[in-house]
Steps between C-alpha positions, in 0.01 A plus 500: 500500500324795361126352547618432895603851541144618329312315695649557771398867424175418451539288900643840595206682385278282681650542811557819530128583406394266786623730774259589638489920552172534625514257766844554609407892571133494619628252757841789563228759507197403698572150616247331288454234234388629227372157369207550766403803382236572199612342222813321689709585150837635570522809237474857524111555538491220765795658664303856511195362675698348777728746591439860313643642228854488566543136484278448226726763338797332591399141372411576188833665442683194602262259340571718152887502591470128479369512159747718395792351671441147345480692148785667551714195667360245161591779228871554721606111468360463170492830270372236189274304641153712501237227531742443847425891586114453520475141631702664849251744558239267408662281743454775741180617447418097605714475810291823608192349465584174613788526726700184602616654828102541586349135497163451624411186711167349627436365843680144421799678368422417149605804230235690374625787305753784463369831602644841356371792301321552194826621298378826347849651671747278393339495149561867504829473623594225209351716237711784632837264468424421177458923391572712795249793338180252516492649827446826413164372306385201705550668838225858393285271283485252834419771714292633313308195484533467898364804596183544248364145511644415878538107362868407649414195289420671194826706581684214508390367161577835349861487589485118188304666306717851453821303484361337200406795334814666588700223335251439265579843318828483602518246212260596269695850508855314475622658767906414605500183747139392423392152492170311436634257824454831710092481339463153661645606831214725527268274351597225763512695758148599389378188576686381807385815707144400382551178614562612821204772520273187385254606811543903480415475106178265664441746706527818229262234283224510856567855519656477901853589417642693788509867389829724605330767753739779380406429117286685318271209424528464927435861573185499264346181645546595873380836358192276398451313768450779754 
């Protein structure tokens, strides 16, 4: 009974990480589908380029809340079960990227793919369920990162990489509540938000990753260029 109820947690997770935030308010906001525009992802940065800053705002606040909200749901129904606490935001961070309520088809109606995000929000938002002040590190370091190299991919790679580090010395330190399963959430998440950057880190590699115009890397290229 127990391992229906956990994975149905882990279901749960996936689910709710599908919705898809971006989509639902760029289409509220300016009538379009985001999936046409630029990248055609469904997160935050893709949200900002389509309709301004408010709904890019807005979807990466939901898209972390769904993160968080899995966490918080898994660790609720089972207080025990830990490994069940990171595989729901994992779950998450997947439904995000590869939503089911987003199917792609081809011309004969065949399936082709599941669109969605790149999961840097949701991986945030997980990270935060799991230790509510990761926030307060991976959010400055993040934006940090943002606005000096202008990478929204990098950015989004940042938000794995601090969360390991964060629980990383959590346990090294011995802090109360830390847990080497909390390491691997990071570490996983690491590489399923690569994954899903495959072309921007191709594109970093080429050196014709889209800069962020109101970074400083932006500023000083356009600075350049003129």
């Amino acid at each position: 009974m127990q391992l229906l109820i956990d994975g149905g947690l882990i279901l749960l997770g996936y689910l709710l990480g599908s919705i898809p935030s971006g989509l639902i308010l760029v289409k509220l906001m300016t009538g379009k589908d985001i999936r046409t525009i630029e990248s055609g992802r469904t997160g935050g940065t893709n949200a900002f380029r389509a309709a301004g800053f408010g709904a890019g705002f807005l979807t990466a606040i939901f898209d972390i809340f769904k993160g968080t909200l899995a966490t918080w749901i898994a660790i609720a129904a089972t207080p025990d079960a830990h490994w069940v606490h990171i595989l729901a935001p994992l779950a998450a961070i997947l439904g995000h990227n590869y939503s089911i309520y987003l199917p792609e088809f081809d011309q004969n109606g065949r399936f082709v793919r599941l669109r969605g995000g790149a999961g840097g929000a949701p991986a945030l938002g997980g990270a935060i369920g799991l230790w509510w002040p990761s926030a307060l590190i991976i959010l400055p370091l993040g934006a940090l990162v943002f606005f000096t190299l202008g990478y929204a991919s990098v950015t989004t790679l940042s938000v794995a990489f601090f969360a390991i580090v964060v629980f990383l010395i959590r346990v090294l330190t011995q802090a109360p509540g830390a847990s080497w399963l909390d390491v691997i959430y990071g570490v996983v998440t690491l590489l399923l938000l690569a994954w899903s950057l495959r072309p921007n880190i191709q594109k970093l590699i080429n050196g014709t990753e889209r800069v962020v115009s109101i970074s400083l890397h932006g500023k000083l290229r356009t600075r350049q260029q003129k």
